[in-house]
TIPAVEX-904010 format. One record per residue: residue in one letter; y negated, z negated, x of N, C-alpha, C in turn. Coordinates in pm, whole numbers, padded with zeros to 5 digits, always signed. Atoms other than C-alpha are relative to their C-alpha. Example, Ala and Ser with C-alpha at 12.3 -4.5 7.8 and 13.67 -1.06 7.14 Angstrom:
2
a+00119+00000+00089+00450-00780+01230-00120+00000+00090;s+00119+00006-00082+00106-00714+01367-00109-00073-00077;
***
This chain:
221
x-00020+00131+00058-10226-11672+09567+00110-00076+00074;x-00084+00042+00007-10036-11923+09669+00039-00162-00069;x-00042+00083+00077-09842-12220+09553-00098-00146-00011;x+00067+00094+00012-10091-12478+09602-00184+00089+00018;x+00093-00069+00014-10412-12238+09589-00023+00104+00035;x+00050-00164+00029-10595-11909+09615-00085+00021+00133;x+00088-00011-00129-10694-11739+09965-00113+00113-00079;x+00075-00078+00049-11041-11498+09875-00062+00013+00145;x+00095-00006-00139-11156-11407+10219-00062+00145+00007;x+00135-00090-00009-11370-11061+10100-00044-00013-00079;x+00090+00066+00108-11627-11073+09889+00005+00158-00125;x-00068-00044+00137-11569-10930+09546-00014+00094-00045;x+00054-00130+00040-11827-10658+09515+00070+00136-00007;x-00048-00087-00054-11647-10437+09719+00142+00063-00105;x-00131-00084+00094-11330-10393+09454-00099-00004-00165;x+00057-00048+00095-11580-10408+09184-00074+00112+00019;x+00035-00117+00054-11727-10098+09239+00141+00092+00052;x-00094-00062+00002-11382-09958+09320+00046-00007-00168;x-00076+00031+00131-11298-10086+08951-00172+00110-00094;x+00057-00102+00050-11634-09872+08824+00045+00110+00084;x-00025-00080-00016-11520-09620+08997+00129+00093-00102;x-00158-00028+00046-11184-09625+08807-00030+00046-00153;x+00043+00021+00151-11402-09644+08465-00007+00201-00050;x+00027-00184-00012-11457-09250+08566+00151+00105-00036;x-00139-00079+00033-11093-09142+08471-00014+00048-00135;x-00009-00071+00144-10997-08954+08145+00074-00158-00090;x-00118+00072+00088-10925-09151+07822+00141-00038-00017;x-00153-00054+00018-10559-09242+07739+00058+00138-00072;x-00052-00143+00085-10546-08965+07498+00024+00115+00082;x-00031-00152-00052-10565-08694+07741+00068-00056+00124;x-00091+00062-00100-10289-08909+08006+00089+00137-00023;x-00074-00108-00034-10035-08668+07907-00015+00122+00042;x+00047-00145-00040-10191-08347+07938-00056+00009+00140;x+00021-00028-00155-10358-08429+08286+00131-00056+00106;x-00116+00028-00078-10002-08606+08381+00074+00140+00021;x-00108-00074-00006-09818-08262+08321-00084+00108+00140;x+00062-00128-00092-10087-08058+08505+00006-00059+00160;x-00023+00048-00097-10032-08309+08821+00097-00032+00094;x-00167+00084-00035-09684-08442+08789+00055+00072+00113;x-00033-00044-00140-09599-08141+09087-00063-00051+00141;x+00081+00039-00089-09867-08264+09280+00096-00125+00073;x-00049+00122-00038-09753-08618+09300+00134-00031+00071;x-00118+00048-00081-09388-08586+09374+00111+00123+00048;x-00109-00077-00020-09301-08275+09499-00089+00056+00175;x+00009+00052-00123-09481-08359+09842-00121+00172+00024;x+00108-00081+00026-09662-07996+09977-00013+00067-00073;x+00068-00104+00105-09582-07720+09768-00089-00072-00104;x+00065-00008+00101-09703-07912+09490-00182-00081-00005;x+00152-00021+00001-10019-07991+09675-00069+00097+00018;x+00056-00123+00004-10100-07651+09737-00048+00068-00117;x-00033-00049+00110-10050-07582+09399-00138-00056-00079;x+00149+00067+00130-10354-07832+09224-00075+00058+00037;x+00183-00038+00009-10683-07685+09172-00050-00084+00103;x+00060+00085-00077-10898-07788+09434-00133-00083-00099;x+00114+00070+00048-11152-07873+09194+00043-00150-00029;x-00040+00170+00060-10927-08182+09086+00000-00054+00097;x-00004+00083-00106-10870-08322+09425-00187+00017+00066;x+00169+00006-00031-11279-08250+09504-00088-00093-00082;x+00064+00092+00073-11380-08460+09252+00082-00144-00016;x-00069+00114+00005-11126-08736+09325-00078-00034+00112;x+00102+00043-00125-11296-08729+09671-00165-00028-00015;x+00153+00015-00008-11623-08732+09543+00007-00177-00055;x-00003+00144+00140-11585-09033+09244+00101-00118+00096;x-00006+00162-00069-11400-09246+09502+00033+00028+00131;x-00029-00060-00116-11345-09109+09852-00077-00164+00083;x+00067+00101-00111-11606-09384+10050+00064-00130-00112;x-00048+00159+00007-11498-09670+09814+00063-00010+00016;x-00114+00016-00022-11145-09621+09826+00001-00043+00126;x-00018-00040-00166-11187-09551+10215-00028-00187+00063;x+00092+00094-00052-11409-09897+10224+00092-00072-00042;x-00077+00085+00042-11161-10100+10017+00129+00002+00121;x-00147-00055-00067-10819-09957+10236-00069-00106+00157;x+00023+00009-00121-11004-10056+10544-00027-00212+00003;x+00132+00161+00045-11194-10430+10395+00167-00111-00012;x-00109+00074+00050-10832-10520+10259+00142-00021+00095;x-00088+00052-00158-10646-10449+10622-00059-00109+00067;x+00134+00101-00060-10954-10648+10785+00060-00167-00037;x+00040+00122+00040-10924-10940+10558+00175-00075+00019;x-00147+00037-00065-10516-10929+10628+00028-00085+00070;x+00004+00014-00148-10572-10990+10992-00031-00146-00068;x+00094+00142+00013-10818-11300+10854+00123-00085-00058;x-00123+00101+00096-10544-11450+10618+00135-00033+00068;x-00096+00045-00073-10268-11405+10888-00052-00158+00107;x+00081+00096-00118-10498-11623+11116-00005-00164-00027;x-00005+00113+00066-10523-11869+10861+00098-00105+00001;x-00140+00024+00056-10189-11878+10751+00083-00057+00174;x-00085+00067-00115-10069-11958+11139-00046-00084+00033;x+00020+00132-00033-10318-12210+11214+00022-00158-00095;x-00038+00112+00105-10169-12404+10939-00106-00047-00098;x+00089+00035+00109-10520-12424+10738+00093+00009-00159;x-00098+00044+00213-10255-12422+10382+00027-00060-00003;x-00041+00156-00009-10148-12747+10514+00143-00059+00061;x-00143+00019-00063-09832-12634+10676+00133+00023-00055;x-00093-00034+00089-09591-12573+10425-00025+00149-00063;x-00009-00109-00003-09465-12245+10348-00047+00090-00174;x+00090-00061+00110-09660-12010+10085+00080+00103-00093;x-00064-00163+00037-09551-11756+09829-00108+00080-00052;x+00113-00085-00016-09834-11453+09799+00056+00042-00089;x+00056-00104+00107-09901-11240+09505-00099+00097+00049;x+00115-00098-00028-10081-10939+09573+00041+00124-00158;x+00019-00093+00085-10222-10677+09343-00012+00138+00063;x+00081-00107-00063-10310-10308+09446-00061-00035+00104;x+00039+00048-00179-10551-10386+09753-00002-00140-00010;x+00009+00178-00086-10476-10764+09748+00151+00049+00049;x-00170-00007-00108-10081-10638+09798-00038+00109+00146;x+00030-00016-00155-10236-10436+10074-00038-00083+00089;x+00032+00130-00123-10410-10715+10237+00147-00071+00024;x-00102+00080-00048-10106-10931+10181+00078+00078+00108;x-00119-00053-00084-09882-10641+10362-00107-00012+00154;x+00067-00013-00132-10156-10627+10640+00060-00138+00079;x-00019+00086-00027-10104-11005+10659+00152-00037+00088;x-00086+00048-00079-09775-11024+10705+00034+00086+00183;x+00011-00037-00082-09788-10757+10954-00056-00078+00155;x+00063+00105-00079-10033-10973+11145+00057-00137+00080;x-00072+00126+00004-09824-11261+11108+00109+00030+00153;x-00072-00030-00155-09569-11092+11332-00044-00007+00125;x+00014-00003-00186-09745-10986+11598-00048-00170+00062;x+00016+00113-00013-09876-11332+11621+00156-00082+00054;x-00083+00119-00031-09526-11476+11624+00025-00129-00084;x-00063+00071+00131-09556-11675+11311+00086-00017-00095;x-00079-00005+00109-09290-11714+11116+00065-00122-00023;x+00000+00114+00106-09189-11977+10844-00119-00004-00033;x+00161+00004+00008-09545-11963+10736+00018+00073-00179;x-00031-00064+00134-09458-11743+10413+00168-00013-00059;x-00134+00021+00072-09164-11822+10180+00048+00110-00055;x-00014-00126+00123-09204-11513+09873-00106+00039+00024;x+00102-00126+00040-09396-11201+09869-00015+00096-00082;x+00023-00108+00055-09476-11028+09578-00062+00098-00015;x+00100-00071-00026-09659-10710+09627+00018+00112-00167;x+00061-00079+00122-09777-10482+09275-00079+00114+00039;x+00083-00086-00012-09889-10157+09303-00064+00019+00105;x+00043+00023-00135-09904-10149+09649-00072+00151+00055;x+00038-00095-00021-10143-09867+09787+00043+00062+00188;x-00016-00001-00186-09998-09807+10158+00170+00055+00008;x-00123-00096-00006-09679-09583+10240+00143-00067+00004;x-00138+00050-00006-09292-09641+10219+00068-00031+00154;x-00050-00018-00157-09244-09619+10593+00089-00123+00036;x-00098+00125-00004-08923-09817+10680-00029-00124+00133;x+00049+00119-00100-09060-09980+11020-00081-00061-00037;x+00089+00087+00040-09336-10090+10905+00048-00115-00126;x-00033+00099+00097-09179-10268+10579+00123-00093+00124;x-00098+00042-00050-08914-10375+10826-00050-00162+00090;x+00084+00092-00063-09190-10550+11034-00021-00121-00087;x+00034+00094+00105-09311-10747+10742+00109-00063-00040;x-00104+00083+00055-08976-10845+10605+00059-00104+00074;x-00035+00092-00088-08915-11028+10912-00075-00141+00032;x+00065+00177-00004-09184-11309+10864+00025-00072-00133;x-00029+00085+00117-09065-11397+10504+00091-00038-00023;x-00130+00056+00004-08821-11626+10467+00068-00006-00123;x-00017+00022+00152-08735-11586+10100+00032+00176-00050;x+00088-00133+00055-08827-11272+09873-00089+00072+00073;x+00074-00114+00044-08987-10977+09935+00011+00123-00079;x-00040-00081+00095-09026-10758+09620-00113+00095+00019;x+00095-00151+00008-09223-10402+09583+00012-00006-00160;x-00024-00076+00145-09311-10331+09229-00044+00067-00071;x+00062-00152+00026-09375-10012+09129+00059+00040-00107;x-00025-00058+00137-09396-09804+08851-00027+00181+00015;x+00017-00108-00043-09345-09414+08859-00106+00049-00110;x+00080-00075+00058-09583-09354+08587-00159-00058+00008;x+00087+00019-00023-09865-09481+08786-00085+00102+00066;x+00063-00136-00026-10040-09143+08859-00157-00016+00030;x+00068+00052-00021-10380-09303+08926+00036-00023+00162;x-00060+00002-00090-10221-09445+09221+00021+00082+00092;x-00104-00066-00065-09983-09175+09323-00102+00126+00063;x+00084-00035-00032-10317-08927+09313-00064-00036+00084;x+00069+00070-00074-10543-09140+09503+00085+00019+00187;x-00112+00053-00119-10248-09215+09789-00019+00162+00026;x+00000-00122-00023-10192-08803+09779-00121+00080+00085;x+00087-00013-00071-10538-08737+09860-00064-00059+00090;x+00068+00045-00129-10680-08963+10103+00096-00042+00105;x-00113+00062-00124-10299-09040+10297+00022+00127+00042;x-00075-00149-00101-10210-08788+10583+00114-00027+00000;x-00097+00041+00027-09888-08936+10518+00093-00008-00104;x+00009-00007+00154-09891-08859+10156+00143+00126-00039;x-00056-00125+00018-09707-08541+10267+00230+00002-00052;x-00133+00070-00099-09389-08692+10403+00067-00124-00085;x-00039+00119+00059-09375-09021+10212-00072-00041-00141;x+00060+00078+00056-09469-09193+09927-00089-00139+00014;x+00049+00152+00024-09661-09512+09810+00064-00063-00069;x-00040+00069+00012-09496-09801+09760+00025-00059-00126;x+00045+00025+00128-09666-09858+09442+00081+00093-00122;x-00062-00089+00122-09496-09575+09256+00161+00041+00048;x-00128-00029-00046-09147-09558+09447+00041-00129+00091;x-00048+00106-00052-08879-09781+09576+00005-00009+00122;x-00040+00023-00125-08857-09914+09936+00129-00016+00055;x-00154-00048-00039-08533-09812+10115-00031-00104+00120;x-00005+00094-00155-08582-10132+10371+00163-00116-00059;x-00088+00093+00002-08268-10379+10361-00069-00168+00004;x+00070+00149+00016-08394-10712+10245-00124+00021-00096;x+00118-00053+00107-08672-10546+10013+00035-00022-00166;x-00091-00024+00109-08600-10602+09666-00125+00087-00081;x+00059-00092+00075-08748-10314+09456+00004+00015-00179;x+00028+00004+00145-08834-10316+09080-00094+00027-00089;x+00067-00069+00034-08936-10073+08867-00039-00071-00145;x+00068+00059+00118-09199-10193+08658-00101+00124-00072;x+00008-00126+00019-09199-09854+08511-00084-00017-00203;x+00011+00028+00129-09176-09982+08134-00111-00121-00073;x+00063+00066+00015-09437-10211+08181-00144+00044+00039;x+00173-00021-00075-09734-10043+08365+00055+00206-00026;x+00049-00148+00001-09827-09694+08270-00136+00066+00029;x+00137-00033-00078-10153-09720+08452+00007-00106+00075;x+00071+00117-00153-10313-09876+08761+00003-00117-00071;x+00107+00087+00074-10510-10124+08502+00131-00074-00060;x-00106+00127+00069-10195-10260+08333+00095-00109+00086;x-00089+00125-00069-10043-10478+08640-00164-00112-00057;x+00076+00112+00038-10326-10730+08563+00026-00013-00157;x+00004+00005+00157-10290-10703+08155+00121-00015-00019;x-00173-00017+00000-09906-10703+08190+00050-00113+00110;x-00048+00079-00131-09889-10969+08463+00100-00146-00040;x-00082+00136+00079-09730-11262+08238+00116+00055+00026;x-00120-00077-00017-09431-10973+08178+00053+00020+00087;x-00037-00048-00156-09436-10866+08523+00054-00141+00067;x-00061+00070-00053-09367-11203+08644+00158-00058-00040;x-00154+00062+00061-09106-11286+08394+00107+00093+00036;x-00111-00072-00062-08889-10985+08507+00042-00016+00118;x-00040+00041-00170-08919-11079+08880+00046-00115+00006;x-00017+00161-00053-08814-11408+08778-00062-00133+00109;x+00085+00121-00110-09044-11640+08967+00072-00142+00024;x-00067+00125-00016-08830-11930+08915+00135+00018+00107;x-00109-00018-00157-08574-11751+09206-00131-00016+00097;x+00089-00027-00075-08892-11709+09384-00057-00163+00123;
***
């Protein structure tokens, strides 16, 4: 999003059947009981991937392995497209502030990425990214922080286990680092905020997004 309208440059299907895919999780009622049997998994890097049943990570790969894979890839893609945009001045020239969700804050991070190598900058003002699915790695956030002239916030929530699963199994990187989405970014100029007490699933940054903005203050933004 930005301040004078809304970029949509993939077409929609593609995170709707990522969102049936998501319909395939356990009730809330049984959150705690599959959080305790995971919680090593998620943040205690290998031992505690050695440790899960393979049957749970085999059926994470089955129920979303190619969509996830198709979304991660559709939502770098469409990055590239929105940096392209965003430098030939199609927004009208004046500087933007982005909202991203889960894979729209991936596209956005692709974007700004893009943006760099391009050499664009002033082009983006504020970047808010939510539940970002793509690793903590400090160069890379470092890259990005350098085309926004304003804000850039991460906002994550550690009891997003949806997430933190997903990232675990399909990131070779998963080992070493976190996602963004469920832990803070150690970049200088990042501002990090745990929207811990607000999102206790993937599904609640959209249902919680009024709240979520009012804590980030949008009016510094």
């Amino acid at each position: 999003f930005t301040r004078h309208g809304c970029f949509a440059p993939v077409p929609a299907y593609h995170w709707a059947d990522l969102n049936q895919c998501l319909l395939l999780l356990p009730p809330p009622p049984l959150f705690p009981l599959l959080q305790r049997t995971i919680q090593a998994f998620l943040y205690t890097g290998l031992v505690g991937a050695l440790a899960l049943p393979m049957t749970l990570t085999t059926a994470m790969k089955v129920a979303f392995g190619s969509r996830w894979l198709v979304a991660l890839r559709r939502a770098q893609a469409a990055g590239k497209m929105l940096a392209m945009q965003l430098a030939q001045g199609c927004h009208g020239g004046r500087p933007v502030t982005l909202i991203g969700c889960s894979m729209g804050a991936r596209l956005i991070f692709h974007t700004l990425l893009e943006l760099s190598r391009l050499g664009a900058h002033g082009c983006v003002e504020n970047v808010i990214l939510l539940g970002t699915p793509l690793s903590c790695r400090p160069d890379r956030w470092c890259v990005a922080r350098s085309v926004v002239s304003g804000r850039l916030i991460n906002g994550y929530s550690v009891n997003d286990w949806t997430l933190g699963l997903l990232y675990r199994v399909h990131s070779s990187s998963s080992i070493w680092l976190q996602a963004a989405g469920i832990w803070k970014v150690d970049v200088p100029g990042v501002e990090n905020v745990n929207l811990s007490r607000l999102v206790n699933r993937h599904s609640d940054y959209l249902t919680a997004m009024d709240e979520i903005l009012e804590v980030i203050n949008m009016h510094d933004a």
